[in-house]
C-alpha positions in Angstrom: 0.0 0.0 0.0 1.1 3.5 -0.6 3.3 5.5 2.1 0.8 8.9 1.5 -2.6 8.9 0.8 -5.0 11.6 -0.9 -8.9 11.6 -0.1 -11.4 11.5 -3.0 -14.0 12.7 -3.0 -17.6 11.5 -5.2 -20.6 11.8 -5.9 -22.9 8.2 -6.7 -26.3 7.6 -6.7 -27.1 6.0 -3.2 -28.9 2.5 -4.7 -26.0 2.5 -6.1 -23.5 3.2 -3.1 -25.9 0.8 -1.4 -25.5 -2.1 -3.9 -21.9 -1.9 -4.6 -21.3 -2.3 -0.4 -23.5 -4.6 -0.1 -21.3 -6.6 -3.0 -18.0 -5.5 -1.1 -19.5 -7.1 2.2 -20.6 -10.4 0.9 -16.9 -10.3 -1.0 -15.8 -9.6 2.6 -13.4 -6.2 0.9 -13.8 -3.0 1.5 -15.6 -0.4 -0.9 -12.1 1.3 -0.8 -9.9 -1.6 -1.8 -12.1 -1.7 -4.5 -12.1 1.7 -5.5 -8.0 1.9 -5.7 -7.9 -1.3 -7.5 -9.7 0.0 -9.8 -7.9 3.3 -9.9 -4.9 0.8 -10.3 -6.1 -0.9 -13.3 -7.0 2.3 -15.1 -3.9 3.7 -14.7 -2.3 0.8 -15.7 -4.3 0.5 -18.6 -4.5 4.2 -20.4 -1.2 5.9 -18.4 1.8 7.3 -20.8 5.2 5.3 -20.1 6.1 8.6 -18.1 3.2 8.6 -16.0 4.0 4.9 -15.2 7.1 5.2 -14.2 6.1 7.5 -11.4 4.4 4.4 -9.7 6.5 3.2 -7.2 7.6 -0.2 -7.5 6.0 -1.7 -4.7 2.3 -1.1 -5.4 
């Protein structure tokens, strides 16, 4: 996990909030491991080589 974090901050429909912890509970993770994973992913997936290699190693 990162040394630093940043807070983000959004704004979701609250069936939807309401379904997607529900999901995260019976997956026993929490809505915020979910949420950087799938800031991981997208980065991984559309970042420029230099924006990559800003990502330290570890994560």
């Amino acid at each position: 996990m990162e040394n630093r974090t940043a807070r983000l901050t959004l704004l979701i429909d609250p069936t939807k909030k309401q379904i997607f912890e529900e999901i995260c509970a019976r997956r026993d993770i929490t809505s915020s491991q979910v949420i950087r994973q799938m800031i991981r992913d997208y980065v991984q997936q559309y970042g420029t080589p230099e924006q990559l290699a800003r990502i330290p190693i570890h994560e």
